[in-house]
C-alpha positions as CSV (number, residue, x, y, z in Angstrom):
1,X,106.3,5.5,163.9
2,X,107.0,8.7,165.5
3,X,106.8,11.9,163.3
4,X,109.6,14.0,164.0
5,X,109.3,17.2,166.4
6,X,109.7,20.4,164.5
7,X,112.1,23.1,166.2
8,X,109.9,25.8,166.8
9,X,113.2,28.2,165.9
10,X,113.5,26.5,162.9
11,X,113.1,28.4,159.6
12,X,109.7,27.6,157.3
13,X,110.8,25.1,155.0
14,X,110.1,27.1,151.3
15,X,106.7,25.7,149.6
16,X,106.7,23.8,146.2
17,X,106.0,26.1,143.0
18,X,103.6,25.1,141.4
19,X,103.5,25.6,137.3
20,X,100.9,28.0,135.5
21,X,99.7,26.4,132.0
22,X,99.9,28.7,128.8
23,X,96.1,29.6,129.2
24,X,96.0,30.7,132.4
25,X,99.0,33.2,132.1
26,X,98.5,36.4,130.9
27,X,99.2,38.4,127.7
28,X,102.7,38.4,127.2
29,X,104.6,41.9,126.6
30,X,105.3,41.0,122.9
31,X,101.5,40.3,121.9
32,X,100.5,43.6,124.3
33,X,103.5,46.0,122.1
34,X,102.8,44.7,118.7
35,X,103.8,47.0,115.8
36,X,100.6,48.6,113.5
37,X,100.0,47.5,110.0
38,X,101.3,49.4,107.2
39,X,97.3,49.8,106.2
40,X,96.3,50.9,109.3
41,X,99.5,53.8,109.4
42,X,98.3,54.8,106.4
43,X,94.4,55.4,107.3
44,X,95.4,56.9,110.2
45,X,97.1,59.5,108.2
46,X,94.1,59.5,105.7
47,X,91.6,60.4,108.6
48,X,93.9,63.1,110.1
49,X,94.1,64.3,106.2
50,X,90.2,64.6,106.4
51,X,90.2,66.5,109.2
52,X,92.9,68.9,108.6
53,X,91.6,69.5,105.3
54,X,87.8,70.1,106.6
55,X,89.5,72.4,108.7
56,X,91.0,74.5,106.1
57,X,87.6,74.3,103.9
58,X,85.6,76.0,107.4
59,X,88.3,79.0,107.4
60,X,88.2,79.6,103.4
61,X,84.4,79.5,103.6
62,X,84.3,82.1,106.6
63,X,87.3,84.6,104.6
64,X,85.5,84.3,101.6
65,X,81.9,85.7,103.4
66,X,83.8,88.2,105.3
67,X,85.2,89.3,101.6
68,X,81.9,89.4,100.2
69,X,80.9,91.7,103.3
70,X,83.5,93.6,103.1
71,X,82.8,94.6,99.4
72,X,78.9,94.7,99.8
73,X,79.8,97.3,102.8
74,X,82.5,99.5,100.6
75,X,80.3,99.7,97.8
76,X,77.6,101.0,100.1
77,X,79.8,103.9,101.2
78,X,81.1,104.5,98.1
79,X,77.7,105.0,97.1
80,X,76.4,107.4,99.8
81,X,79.4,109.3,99.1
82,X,79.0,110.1,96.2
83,X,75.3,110.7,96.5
84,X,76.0,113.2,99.1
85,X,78.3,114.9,96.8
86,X,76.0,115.3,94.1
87,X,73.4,116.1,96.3
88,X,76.3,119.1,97.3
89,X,77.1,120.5,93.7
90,X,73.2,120.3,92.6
91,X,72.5,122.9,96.0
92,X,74.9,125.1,95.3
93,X,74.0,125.2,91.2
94,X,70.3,125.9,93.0
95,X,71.2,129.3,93.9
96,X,72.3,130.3,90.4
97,X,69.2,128.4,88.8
98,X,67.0,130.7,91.2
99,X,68.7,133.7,90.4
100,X,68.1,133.1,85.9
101,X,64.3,131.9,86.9
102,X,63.7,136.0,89.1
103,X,65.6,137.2,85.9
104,X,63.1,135.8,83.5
105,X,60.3,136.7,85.8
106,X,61.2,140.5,85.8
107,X,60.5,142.8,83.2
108,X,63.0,143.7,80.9
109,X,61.1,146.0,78.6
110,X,61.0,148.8,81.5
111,X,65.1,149.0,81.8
112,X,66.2,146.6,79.2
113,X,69.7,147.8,80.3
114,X,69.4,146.9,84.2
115,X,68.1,143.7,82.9
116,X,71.1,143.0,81.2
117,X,73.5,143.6,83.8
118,X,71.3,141.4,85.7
119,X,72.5,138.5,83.5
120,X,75.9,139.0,82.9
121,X,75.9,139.4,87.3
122,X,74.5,135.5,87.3
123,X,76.5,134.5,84.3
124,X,79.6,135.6,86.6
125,X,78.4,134.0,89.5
126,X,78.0,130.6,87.5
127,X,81.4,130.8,86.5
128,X,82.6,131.3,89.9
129,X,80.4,128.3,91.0
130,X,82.3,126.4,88.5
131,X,86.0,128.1,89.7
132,X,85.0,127.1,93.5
133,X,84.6,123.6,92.0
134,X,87.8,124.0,90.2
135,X,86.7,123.8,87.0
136,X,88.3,126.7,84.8
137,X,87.9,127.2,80.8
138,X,91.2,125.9,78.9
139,X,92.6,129.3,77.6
140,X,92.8,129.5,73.4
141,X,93.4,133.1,72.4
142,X,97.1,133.9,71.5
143,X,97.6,129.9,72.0
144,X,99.9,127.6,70.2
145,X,97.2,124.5,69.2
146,X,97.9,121.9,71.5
147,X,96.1,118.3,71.0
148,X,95.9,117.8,75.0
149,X,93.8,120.7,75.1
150,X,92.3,121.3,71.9
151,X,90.7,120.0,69.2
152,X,90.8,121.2,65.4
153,X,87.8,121.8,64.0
154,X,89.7,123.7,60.8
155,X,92.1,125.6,59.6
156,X,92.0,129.7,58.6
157,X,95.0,132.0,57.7
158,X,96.7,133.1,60.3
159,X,100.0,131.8,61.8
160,X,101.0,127.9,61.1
161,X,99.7,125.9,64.2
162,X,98.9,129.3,66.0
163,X,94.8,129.2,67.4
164,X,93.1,132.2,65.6
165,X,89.4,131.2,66.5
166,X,87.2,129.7,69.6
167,X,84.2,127.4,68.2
168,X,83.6,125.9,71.5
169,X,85.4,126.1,74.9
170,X,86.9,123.5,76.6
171,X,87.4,122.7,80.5
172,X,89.2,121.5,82.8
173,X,88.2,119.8,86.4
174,X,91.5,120.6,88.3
175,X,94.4,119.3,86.1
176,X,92.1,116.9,83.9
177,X,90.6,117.4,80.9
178,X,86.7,117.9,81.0
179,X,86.3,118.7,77.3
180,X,89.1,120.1,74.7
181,X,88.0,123.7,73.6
182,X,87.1,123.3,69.9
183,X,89.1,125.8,67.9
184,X,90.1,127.2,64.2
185,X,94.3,127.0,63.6
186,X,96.1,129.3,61.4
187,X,97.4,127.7,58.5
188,X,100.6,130.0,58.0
189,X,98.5,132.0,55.3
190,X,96.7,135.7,54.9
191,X,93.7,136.8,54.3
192,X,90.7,134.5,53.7
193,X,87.6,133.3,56.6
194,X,88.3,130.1,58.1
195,X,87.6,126.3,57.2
196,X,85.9,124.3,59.2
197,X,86.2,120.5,58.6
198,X,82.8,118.9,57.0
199,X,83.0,116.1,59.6
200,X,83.1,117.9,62.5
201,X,81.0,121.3,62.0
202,X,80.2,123.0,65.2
203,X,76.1,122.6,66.4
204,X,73.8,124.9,67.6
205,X,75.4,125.3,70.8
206,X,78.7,125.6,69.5
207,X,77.9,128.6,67.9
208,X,76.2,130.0,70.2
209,X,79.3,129.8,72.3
210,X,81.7,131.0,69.5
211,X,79.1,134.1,69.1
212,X,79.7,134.9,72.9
């Protein structure tokens, strides 16, 4: 039998599909978009945890040595400064120091008199060494007792709460009190020598000032 004789013009008749089985197909878009596990949300969140905390542990580590540079450094300059203040006042006191040492070296016997000036000359010159480092005596004589500035050693007649006697003097560095001047106060009585409390008796020294 004859086959039939195709038309040339004709359109290609459309070729049979032919089914793919479940293997050979690919993954499908559900399987490829599946949802993450609670569990694994949660160590994913535990890892970036890590990390950000690590992070924060690195920048308190490198504050806390920058602190500790920081105060090694200040304490350093604190220190120099006031070494090179010291070493300041000590140069200046120098001057006065060499000036007592010629006095002792000279002979007073010749012009005891000359001598003498010679000392009270340093002895002014110390206190202006100790003026141009503003430290100034805390004035007592004529003074109403004051317990900022002076300390009660005793009482003697005199007017009540009034200072009638010096024991030892006091200072002070600018506004501040280096030492209270040690004094006698009147007690509002007459006549008499003053009292001096048995605790706190003057020394040596103290006397020595009070005789000046």
């Amino acid at each position: 039998m004859d086959e039939p004789v195709r038309d040339p013009d004709a359109a290609p008749e459309p070729e049979e599909s032919v089914p793919i089985s479940g293997d050979e197909a690919g993954p499908t878009d559900s399987t490829a978009e599946a949802p993450m596990s609670e569990l694994d949300v949660l160590q994913l969140e535990l890892v970036e945890a890590r990390e950000e905390s690590a992070e924060r542990l690195r920048g308190w580590q490198r504050a806390q040595a920058d602190m500790e540079n920081y105060k090694k450094l200040a304490l350093q300059e604190t220190t120099e400064r006031v070494r090179a203040a010291r070493a300041a006042v000590l140069l200046d006191l120098l001057q006065v120091v060499d000036d007592f040492e010629r006095a002792l070296a000279a002979d007073h016997a010749t012009d005891p008199e000359a001598w003498v000036e010679g000392v009270e000359m340093i002895e002014r010159k110390f206190y202006q060494f100790l003026e141009h480092k503003d430290l100034s005596p805390i004035a007592t004589e004529g003074q109403k007792f004051d317990p900022r500035f002076h300390e009660a050693l005793g009482e003697a007649p005199g007017p009540s709460g009034q200072i009638v006697a010096q024991v030892q003097k006091g200072y002070l560095l600018a506004d501040r009190v280096m030492r209270p001047a040690r004094v006698i106060v009147g007690n509002g009585e007459s006549g008499g020598e003053p009292t001096a409390d048995s605790d706190s008796r003057p020394s040596d020294d103290s006397s020595a000032d009070a005789a000046e």
